[in-house]
C-alpha positions in Angstrom: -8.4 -2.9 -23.7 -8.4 -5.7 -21.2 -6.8 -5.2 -17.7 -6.3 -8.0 -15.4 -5.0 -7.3 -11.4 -3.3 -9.5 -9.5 -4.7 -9.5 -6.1 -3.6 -11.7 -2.5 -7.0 -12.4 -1.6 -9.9 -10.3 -2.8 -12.4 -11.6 -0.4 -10.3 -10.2 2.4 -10.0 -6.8 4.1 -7.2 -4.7 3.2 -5.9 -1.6 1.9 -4.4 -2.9 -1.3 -7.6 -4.9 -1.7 -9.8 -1.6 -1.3 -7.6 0.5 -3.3 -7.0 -2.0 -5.8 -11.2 -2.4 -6.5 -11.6 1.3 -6.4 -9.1 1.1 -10.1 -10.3 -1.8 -11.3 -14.0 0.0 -11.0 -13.0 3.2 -12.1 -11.2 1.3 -15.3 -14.1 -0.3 -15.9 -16.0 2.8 -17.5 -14.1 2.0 -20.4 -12.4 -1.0 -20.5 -12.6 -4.6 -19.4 -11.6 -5.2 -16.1 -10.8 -8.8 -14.4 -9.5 -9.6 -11.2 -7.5 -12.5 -10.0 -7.3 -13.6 -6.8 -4.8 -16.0 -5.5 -6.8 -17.1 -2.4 -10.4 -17.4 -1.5 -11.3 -17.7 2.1 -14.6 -16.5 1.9 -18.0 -17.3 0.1 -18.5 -13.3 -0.7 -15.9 -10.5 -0.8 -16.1 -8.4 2.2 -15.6 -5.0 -0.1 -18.2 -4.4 -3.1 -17.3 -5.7 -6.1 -18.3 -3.6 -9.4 -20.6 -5.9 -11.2 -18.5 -4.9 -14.1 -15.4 -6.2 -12.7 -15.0 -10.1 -13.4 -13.3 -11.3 -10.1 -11.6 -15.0 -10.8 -10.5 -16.9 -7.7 -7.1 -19.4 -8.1 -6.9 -21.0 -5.3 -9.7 -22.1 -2.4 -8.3 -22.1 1.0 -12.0 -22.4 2.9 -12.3 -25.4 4.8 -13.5 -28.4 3.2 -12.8 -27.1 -0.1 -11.3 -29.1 -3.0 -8.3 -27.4 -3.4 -7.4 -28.2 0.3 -7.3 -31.9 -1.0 -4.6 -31.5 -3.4 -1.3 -33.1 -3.0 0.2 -29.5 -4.0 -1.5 -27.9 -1.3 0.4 -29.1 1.3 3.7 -28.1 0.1 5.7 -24.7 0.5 5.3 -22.3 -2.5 9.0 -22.2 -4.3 8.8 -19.6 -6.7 6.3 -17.1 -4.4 9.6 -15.5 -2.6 10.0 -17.0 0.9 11.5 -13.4 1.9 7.9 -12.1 0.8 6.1 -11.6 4.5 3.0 -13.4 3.1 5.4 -17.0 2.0 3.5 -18.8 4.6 0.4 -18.4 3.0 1.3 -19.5 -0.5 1.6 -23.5 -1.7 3.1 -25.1 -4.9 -0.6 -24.8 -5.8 -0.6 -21.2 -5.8 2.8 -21.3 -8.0 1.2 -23.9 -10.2 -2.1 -21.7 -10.5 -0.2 -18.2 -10.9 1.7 -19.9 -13.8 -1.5 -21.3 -15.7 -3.4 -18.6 -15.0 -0.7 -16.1 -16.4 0.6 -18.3 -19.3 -3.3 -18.3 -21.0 -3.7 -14.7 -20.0 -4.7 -12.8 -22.8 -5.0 -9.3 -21.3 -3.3 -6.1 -22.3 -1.6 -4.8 -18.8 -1.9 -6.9 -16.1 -0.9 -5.1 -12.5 0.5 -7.2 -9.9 -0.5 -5.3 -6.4 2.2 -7.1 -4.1 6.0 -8.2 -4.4 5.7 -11.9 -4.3 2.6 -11.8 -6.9 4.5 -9.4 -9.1 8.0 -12.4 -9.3 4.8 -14.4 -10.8 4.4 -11.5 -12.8 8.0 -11.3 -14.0 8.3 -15.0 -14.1 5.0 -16.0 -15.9 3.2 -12.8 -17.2 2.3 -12.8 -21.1 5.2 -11.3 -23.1 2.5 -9.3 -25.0 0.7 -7.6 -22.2 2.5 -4.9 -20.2 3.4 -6.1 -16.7 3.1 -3.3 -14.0 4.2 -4.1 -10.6 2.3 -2.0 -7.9 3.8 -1.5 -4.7 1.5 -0.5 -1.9 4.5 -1.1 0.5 7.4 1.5 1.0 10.4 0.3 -0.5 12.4 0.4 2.9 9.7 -1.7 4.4 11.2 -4.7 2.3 13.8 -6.5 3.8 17.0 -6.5 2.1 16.5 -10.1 1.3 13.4 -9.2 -0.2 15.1 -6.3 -2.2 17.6 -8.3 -3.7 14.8 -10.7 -4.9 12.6 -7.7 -6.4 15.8 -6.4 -8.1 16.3 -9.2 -10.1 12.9 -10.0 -11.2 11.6 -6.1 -11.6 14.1 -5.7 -14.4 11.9 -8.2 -16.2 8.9 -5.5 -15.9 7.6 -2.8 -17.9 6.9 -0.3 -15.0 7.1 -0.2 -11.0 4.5 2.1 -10.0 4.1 3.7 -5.6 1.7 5.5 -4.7 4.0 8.5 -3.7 6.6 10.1 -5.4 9.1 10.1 -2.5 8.8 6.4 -3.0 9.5 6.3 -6.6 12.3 8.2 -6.1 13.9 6.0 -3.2 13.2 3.0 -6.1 15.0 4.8 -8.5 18.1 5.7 -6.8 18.6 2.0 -5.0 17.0 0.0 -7.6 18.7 1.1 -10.8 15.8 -0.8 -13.3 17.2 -0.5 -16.6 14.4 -0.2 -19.7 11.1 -0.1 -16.5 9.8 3.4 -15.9 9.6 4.2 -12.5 6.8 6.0 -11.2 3.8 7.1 -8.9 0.2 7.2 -9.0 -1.7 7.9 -5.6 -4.5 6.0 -5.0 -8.3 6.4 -5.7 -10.4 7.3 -2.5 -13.8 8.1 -3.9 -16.0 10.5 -2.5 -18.4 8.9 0.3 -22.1 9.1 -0.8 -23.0 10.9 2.5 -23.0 14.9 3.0 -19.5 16.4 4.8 -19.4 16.1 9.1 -20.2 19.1 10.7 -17.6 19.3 12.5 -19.1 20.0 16.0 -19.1 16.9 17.6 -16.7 16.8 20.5 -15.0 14.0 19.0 -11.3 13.4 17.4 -11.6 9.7 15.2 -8.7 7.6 14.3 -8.8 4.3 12.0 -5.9 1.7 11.4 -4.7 -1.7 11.7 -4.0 -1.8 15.4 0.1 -2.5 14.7 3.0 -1.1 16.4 3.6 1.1 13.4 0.8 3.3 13.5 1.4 4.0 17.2 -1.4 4.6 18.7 0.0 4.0 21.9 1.2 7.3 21.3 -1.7 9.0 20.4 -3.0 7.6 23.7 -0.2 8.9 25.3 -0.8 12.5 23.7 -4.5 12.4 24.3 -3.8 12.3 27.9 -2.7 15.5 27.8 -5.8 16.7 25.7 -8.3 15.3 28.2 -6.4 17.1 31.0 -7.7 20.3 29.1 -10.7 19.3 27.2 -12.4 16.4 29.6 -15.8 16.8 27.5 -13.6 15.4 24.4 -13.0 11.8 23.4 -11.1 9.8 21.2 -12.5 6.6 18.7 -10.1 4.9 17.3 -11.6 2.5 15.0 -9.7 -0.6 13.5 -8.7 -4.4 14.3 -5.1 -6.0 15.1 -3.0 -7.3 17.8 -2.1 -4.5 19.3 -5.5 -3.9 21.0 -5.2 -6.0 24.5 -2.1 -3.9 25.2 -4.0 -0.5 24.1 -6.4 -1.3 26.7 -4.3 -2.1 28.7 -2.6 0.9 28.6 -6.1 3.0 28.0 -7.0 1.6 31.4 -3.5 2.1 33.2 -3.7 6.4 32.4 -7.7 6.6 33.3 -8.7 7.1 30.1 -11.6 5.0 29.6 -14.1 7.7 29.9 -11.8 9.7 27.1 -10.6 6.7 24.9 -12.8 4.3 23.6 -11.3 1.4 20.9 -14.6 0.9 18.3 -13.6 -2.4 16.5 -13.6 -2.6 12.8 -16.0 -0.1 10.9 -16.5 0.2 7.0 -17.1 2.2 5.7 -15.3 4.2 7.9 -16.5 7.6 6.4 -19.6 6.8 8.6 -17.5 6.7 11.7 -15.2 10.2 10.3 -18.6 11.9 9.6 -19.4 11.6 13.7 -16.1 13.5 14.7 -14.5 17.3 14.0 -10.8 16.2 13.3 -9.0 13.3 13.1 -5.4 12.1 14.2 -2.8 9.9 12.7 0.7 9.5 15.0 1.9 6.8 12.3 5.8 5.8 12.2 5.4 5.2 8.9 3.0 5.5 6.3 3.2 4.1 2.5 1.0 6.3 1.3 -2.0 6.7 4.2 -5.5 5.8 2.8 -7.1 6.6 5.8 -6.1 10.5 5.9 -7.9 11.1 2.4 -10.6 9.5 3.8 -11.1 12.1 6.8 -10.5 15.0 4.2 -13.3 13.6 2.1 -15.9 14.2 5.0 -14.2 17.8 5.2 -12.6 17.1 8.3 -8.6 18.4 9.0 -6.2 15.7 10.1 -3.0 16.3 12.6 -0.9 13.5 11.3 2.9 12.7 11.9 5.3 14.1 9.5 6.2 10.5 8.5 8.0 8.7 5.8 6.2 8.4 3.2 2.6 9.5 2.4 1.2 12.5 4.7 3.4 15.3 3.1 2.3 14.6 -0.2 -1.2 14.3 1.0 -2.1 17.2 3.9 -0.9 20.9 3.3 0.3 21.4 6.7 -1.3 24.9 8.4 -3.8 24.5 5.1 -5.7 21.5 5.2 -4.4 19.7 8.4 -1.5 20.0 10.6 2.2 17.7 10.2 3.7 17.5 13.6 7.4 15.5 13.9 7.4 11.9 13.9 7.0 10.1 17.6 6.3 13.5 19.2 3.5 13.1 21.4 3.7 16.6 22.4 3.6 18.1 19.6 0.6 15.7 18.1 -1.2 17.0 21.5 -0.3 20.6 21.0 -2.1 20.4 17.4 -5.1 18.6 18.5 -5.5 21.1 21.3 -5.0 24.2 18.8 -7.7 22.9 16.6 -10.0 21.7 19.7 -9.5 25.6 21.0 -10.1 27.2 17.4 -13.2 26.1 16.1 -13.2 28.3 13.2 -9.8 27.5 12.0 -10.8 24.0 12.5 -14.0 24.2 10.2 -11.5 26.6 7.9 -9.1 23.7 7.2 -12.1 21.1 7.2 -13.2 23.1 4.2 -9.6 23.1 2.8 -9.6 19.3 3.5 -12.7 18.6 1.0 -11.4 21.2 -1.7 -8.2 19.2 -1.9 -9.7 15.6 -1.5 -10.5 16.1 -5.5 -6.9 15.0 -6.4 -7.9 11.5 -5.5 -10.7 11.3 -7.7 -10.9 8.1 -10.1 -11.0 10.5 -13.3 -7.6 12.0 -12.9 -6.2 9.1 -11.7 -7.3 6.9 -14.3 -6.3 9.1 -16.5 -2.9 9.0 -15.4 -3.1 4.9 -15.9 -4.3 5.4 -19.6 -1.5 8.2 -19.7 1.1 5.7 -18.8 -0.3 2.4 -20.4 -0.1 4.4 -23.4 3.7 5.9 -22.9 4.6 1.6 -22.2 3.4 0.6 -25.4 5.1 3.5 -27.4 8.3 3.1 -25.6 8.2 -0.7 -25.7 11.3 -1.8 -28.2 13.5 1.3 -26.8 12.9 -0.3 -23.6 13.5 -3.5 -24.6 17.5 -2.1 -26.1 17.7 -0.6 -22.9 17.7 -3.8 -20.8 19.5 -6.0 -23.1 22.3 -3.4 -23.2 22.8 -3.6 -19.5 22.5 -7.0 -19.6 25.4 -7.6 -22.4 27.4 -4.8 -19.9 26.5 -6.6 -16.5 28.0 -9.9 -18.1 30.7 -8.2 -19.4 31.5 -6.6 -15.9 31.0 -10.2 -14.6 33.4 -11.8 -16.3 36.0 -9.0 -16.1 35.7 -9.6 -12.7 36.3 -12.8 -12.7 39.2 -12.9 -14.3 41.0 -10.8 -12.2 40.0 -12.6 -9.2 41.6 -15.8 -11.3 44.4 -13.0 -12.1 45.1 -12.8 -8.3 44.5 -16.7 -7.0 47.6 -17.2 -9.5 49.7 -14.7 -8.1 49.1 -15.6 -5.1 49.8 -19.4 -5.8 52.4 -18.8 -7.3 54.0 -16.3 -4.7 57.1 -17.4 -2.8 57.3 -18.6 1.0 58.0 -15.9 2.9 
């Protein structure tokens, strides 16, 4: 079976893009695996890339490159949705290249990994291949522009899979998809190829892109409080973003440079995880929250917010880590204190973590790809009478409408003057 994935830009650094190249690896074991990236603005990817995995680059966006010279380069994309965040990135090249690309496709499945790439999908994917839409994004996190968009064109696809089931579930009850299973599949996070942390470093980690969302002005904020009563303890909080001039900012304005230090961008970041005893998430939101299985994987517990969507499904809480309420930097303190005071509870749930990691291991999940690639092709033509039943009842509806609204603009015309 050949799989093809539709990636943003492969030679970038990302959580789809890592996730993404964990499957198309683990696939690789037994099948052929391509992947196809819309941009290139690199001369190397920045994540390994499986030898086995054929990566194919669309469009060069480095400077000085050819494709920068073509008349379609400097004009808007027009089928790439503008309500997609990424629009600004995308040219008629890209459409013109997503369309050739797809048209000679001759893959089995091919997985579109973000909503604008997955309207190429819809719009230009192979009618023989099954078209799978990923989304690594939360359906609320869409706009409802964007929705409305993905609505239309998702009806054209053979599956929408999350990577949590709360997700799914939002999808299926405000995205009625007629004939396209609904699903989720977590991600792969492979085990790290160094032994677990000890655990006895006097250090709490945390790792994200440094965005309002993942508040880690909050954790700041609640590690204030920690330092008060633990002054030989100290937080790293590893990542990139724009958010990092204010965090030091604010790092500076509580004292806390001793305490809090921001490390820059690390991978892997298992490295960095293996150096601390816990680590702390204080995330608004969280589509499915890579960076939690990561910590478990070294053995280590994680206090992370109770927050739509990913860290229930992924930390046991009082188990394998601790869920405190969303935006509650108390109780995010109180947690990291508890396990800071409790050593051997701490090294308990550490041991818990690892144990449970094991879900996210590429067998099972690849398994559960094969499961469903199969399930696709077996309930291809009943799909199929699914959607063109609803269409034949959503143009029906549509013109019944219609003519009552005609209906009314007559009686009203024809209404006397009062």
């Amino acid at each position: 079976m050949k799989v093809v994935f539709l990636l943003h830009n492969a030679y970038g650094v990302g959580g789809t893009i890592r996730t993404t190249l964990n499957l198309a690896a683990a696939l690789a074991d037994r099948h052929e695996v391509q992947v196809a990236s819309l941009s290139r603005h690199r001369e190397a990817p920045r994540f390994a890339v499986d030898p086995r995995v054929t990566l194919v680059p669309l469009v060069d966006t480095r400077v000085g490159g050819t494709d920068m010279g073509d008349p379609l380069f400097a004009e808007p994309a027009r089928v790439f949705p503008e309500a997609d965040k990424r629009h600004h990135q995308y040219t008629r090249l890209h459409d013109v290249r997503a369309e050739h690309f797809l048209r000679a496709c001759d893959a089995d499945v091919v997985i579109g990994t973000r909503p604008g790439i997955n309207v190429y999908l819809a719009r230009f994917g192979p009618r023989r291949a099954l078209r799978i839409a990923q989304e690594h994004l939360r359906h609320d996190a869409h706009s409802k522009r964007l929705r409305a968009v993905l609505a239309r064109h998702y009806r054209e696809l053979d599956a929408v899979v999350t990577t949590t089931e709360a997700d799914a579930a939002v999808y299926r009850k405000r995205m009625p998809l007629p004939g396209v299973r609904v699903l989720a599949v977590p991600n792969i996070v492979p085990a790290p190829a160094q032994v677990p942390a000890e655990g006895s470093a006097k250090v709490v980690a945390a790792a994200g892109r440094l965005v309002p969302g993942k508040r880690f002005d909050l954790l700041v904020e609640a590690f204030s409080a920690v330092a008060a009563l633990h002054p030989d303890w100290e937080l790293r909080i590893y990542g990139g973003g724009p958010a990092r001039a204010g965090l030091q900012e604010m790092i500076d304005g509580l004292g806390l440079g001793a305490h809090v230090t921001l490390m820059g961008v690390r991978s892997p970041i298992e490295q960095e995880f293996r150096k601390a005893s816990l680590v702390a998430s204080a995330s608004d939101a969280e589509s499915f929250g890579m960076t939690l299985v990561e910590a478990m994987r070294c053995g280590l517990p994680v206090v992370s917010t109770d927050c739509p969507l990913g860290p229930a499904e992924i930390i046991e809480d009082g188990r394998d880590g601790r869920l405190v309420p969303t935006g509650d930097g108390h109780a995010l303190a109180k947690a990291i204190v508890e396990l800071i005071e409790d050593a051997p509870r701490r090294r308990a749930m550490g041991e818990a973590a690892l144990r449970s990691a094991h879900r996210f291991d590429p067998e099972p999940i690849v398994r559960r790809h094969e499961a469903l690639f199969a399930e696709l092709r077996a309930t291809r033509h009943g799909r199929a009478a699914r959607r063109a039943r609803a269409r034949v009842r959503a143009w029906a509806g549509a013109r019944v409408r219609a003519v009552r609204r005609g209906y009314r603009s007559v009686l009203t015309r024809g209404a006397p003057a009062a």
